[in-house]
C-alpha positions as CSV (number, residue, x, y, z in Angstrom):
1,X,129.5,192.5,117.4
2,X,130.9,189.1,118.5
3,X,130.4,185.9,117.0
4,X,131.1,182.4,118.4
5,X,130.8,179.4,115.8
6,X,129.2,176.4,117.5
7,X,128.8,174.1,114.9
8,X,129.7,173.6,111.1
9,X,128.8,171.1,109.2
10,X,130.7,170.0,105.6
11,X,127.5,169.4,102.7
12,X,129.7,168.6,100.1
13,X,126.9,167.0,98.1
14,X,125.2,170.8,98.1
15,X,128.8,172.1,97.8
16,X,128.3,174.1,101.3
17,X,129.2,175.2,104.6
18,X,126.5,174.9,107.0
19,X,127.3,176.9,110.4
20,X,125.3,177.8,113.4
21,X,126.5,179.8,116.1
22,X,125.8,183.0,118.3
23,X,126.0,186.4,118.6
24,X,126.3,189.2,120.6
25,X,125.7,192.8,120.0
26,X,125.0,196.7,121.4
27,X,121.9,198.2,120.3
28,X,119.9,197.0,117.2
29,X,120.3,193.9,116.1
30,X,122.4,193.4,113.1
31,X,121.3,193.3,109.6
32,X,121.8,190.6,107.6
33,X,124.3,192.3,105.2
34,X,126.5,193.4,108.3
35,X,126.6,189.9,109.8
36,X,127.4,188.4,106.1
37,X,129.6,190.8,106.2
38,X,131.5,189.2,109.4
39,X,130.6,186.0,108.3
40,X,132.5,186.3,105.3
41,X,135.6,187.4,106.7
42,X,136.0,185.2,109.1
43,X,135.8,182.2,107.1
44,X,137.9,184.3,104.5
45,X,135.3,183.6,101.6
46,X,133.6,186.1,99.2
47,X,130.5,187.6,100.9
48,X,128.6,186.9,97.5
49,X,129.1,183.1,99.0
50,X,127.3,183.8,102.4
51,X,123.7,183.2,102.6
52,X,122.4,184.2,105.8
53,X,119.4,181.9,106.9
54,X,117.8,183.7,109.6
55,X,119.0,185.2,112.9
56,X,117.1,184.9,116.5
57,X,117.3,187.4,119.0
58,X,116.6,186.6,122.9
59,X,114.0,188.5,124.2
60,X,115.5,191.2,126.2
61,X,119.2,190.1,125.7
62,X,121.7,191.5,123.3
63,X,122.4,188.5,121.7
64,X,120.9,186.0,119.4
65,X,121.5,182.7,117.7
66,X,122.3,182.3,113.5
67,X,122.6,180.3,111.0
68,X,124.2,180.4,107.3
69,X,125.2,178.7,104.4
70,X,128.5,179.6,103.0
71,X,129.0,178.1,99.4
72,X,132.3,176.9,97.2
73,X,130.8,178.7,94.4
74,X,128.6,180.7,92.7
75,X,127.4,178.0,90.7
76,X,126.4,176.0,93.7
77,X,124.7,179.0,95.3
78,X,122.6,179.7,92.1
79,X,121.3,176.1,91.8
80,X,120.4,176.0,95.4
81,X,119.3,179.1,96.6
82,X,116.2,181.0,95.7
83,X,116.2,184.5,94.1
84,X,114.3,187.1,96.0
85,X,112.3,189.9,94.6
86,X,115.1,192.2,94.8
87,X,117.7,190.2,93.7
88,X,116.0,189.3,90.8
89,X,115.5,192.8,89.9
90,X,119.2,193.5,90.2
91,X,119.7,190.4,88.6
92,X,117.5,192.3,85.5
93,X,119.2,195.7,85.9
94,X,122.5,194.0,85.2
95,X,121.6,191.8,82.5
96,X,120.2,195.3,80.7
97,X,123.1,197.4,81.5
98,X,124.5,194.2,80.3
99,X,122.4,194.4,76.8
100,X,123.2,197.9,75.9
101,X,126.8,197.6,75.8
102,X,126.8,194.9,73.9
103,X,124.4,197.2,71.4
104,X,126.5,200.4,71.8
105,X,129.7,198.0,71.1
106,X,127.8,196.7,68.1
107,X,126.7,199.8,67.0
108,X,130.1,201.4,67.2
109,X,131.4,197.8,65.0
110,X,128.3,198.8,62.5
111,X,130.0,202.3,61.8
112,X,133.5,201.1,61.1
113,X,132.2,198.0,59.5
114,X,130.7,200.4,56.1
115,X,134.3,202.5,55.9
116,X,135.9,199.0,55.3
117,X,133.1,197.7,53.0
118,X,133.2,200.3,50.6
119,X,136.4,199.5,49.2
120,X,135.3,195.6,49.1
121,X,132.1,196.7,47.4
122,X,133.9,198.1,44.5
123,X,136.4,195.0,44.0
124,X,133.5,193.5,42.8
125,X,132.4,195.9,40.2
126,X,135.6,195.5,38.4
127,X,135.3,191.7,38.7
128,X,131.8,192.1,36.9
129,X,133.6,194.7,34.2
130,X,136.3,191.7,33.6
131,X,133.5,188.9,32.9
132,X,131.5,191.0,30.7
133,X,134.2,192.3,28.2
134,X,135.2,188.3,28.3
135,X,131.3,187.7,27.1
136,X,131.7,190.4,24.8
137,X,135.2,188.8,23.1
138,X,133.8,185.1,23.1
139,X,130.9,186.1,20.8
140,X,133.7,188.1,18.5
141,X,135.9,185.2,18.3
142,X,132.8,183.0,17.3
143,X,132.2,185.6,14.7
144,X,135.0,184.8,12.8
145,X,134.6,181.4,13.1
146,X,131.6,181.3,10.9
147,X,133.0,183.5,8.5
148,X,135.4,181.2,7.9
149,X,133.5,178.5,7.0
């Protein structure tokens, strides 16, 4: 597969790359994937960055014209660009795999978390066992006072 570059253009309001160019190839025409693929090392970006627009094949030639976006960032892509179906669905997948480790991770938090407790719940008991043989003296001590009188 050979690619020639014929124009780029700088959208630095959208925070892109915008390049057309050609193609030429042996046999099927290239998926997208394969010519992000190309496309992203030959502008030495992440392929995460290259969004393929579409790609138009001559009729009866191996070869075809292109165009792509390649972005700064990922932010700039994710404003822009639309999700498809599929992306959104891995976009989902992730976000769950995502969810349960943060569940397992609290879960596993939860089990140490009672070990160390227990020892903080019974510094308390002794507090209350402190303020209630004070109650018990003050009423003693006020005792004696009338008796004195």
């Amino acid at each position: 597969m050979k690619i020639d570059i014929k124009e780029k253009n700088e959208n630095i309001l959208l925070g892109r790359l915008e390049i057309k160019g050609l193609i030429e190839f042996e046999g099927v025409t290239p998926s997208n994937a394969q010519l992000t693929e190309v496309l992203a090392k030959e502008t030495k970006k992440d392929s995460n960055l290259v969004v393929l627009k579409n790609i138009y094949t001559d009729f009866g030639h191996q070869k075809g014209t292109f165009s792509a976006f390649i972005y700064n960032d990922l932010e700039a892509r994710d404003k822009i660009e639309k999700m498809t179906k599929h992306l959104k669905k891995k976009a989902e997948e992730v976000a769950k795999t995502a969810a349960e480790a943060k569940a397992a991770a609290a879960e596993a938090k939860a089990k140490e978390a009672p070990v160390a407790e227990e020892p903080k719940a019974e510094e308390p008991a002794v507090e209350e066992e402190k303020k209630e043989e004070a109650k018990a003296e003050e009423p003693v001590a006020e005792e004696k006072k009338e008796g004195d009188q």
